[in-house]
C-alpha positions as CSV (number, residue, x, y, z in Angstrom):
1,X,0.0,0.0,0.0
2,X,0.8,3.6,-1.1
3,X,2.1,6.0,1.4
4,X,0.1,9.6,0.9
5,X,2.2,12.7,1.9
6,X,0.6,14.9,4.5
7,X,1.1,18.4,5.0
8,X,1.4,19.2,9.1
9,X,-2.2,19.6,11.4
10,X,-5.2,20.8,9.6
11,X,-6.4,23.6,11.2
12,X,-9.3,24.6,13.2
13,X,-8.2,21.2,14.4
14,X,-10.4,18.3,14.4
15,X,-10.1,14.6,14.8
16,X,-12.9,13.6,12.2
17,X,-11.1,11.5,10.0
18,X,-11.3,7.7,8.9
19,X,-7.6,6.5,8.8
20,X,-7.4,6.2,12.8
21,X,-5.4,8.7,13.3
22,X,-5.6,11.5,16.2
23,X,-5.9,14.7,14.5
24,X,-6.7,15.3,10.8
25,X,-3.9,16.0,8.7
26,X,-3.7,18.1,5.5
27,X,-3.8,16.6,2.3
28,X,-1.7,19.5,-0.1
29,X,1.2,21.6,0.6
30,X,-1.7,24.6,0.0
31,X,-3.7,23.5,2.6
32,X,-1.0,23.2,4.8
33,X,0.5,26.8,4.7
34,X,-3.4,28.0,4.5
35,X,-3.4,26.1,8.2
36,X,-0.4,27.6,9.3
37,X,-1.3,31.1,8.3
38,X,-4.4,30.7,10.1
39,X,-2.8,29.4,13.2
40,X,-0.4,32.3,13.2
41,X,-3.3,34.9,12.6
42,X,-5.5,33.2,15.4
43,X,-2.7,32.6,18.2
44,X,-2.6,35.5,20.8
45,X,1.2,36.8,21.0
46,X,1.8,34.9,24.4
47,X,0.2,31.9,23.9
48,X,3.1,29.6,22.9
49,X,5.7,28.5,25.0
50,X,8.7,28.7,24.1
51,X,7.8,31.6,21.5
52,X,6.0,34.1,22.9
53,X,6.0,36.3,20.1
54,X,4.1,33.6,17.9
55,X,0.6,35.1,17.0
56,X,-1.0,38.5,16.7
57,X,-2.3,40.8,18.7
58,X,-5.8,41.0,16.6
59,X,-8.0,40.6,19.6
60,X,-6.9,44.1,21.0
61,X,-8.9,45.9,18.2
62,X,-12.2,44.7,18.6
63,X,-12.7,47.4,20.7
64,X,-10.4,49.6,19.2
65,X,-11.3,52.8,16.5
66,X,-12.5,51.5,13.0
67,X,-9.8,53.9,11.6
68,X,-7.4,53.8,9.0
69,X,-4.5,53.9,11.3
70,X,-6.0,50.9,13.3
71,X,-6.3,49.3,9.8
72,X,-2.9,50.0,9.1
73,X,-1.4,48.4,12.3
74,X,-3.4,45.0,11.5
75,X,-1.9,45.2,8.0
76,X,1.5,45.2,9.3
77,X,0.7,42.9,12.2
78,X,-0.5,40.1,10.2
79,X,2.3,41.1,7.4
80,X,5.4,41.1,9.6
81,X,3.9,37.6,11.7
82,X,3.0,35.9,8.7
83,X,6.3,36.3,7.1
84,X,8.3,35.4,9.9
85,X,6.6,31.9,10.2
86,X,5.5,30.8,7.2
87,X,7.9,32.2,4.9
88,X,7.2,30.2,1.8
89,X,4.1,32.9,1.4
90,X,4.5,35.4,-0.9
91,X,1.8,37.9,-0.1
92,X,-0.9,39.6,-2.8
93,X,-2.7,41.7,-0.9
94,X,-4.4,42.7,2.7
95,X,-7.0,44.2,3.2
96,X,-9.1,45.4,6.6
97,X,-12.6,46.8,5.9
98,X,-15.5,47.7,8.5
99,X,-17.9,44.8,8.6
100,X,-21.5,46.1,7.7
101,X,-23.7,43.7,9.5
102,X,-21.9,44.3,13.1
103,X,-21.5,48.0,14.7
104,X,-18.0,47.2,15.5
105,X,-16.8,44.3,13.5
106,X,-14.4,44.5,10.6
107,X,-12.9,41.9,8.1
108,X,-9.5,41.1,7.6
109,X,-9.2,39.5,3.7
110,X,-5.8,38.2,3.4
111,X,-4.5,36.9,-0.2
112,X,-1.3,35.0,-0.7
113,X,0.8,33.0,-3.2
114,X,2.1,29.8,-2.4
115,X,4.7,28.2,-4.8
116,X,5.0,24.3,-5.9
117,X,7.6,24.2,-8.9
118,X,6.8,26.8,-12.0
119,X,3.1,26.9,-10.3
120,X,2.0,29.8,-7.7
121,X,-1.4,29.3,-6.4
122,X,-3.4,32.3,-5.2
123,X,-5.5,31.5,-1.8
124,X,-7.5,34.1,0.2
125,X,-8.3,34.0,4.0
126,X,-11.0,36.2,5.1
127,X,-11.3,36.5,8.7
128,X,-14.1,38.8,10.9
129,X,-13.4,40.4,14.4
């Protein structure tokens, strides 16, 4: 029997899989660095040990000013995180916008390329706070 490659823990992590193993695992190199961008976006700085400065800081402007300087600060939060652990992203574009069904909610849309070979795939991440 065939040995499939997998790509590091699939994240949100689950354990609904059928191969008997504890958590599910990713199937592509794509999904994998989508999983580990989100894990990096969605870990508080703090949270690791060992590396506290793993993670963002995103959860301190929920309640901050929906301003363009607030916007700016996520941009380079995510930017400077992002490329320091997973560096085989090669980023597009990000973007913060107010979200218009909540008062004080915006959307962080984050679009990337990963690279396999002569092939760069384009994925986006869109994320609400």
């Amino acid at each position: 029997m065939a040995r499939r490659q997998k790509y590091g823990i699939k994240y949100p992590f689950s354990s609904d899989n059928d191969e008997m193993i504890f958590m599910d695992l990713n199937d592509t190199m794509a999904e994998g660095t989508k999983s580990q961008v989100l894990h990096v976006i969605f870990t508080p700085k703090g949270q690791k040990l060992r590396d506290p400065e793993f993670g963002t800081n995103l959860v301190r402007y929920i309640f901050e000013q929906s301003d363009e300087q607030s916007f700016d600060d996520i941009k380079r939060e995510i930017s400077e995180q992002i490329t320091k652990y997973v560096p085989q992203v090669e980023f597009k574009d990000i973007s913060v916008i107010v979200d218009e069904e909540s008062d004080n909610g915006i959307i962080v849309s984050v679009e990337y390329y990963t690279s396999r070979g002569n092939n760069k795939e384009l994925t986006k991440v869109a994320i609400k706070l």
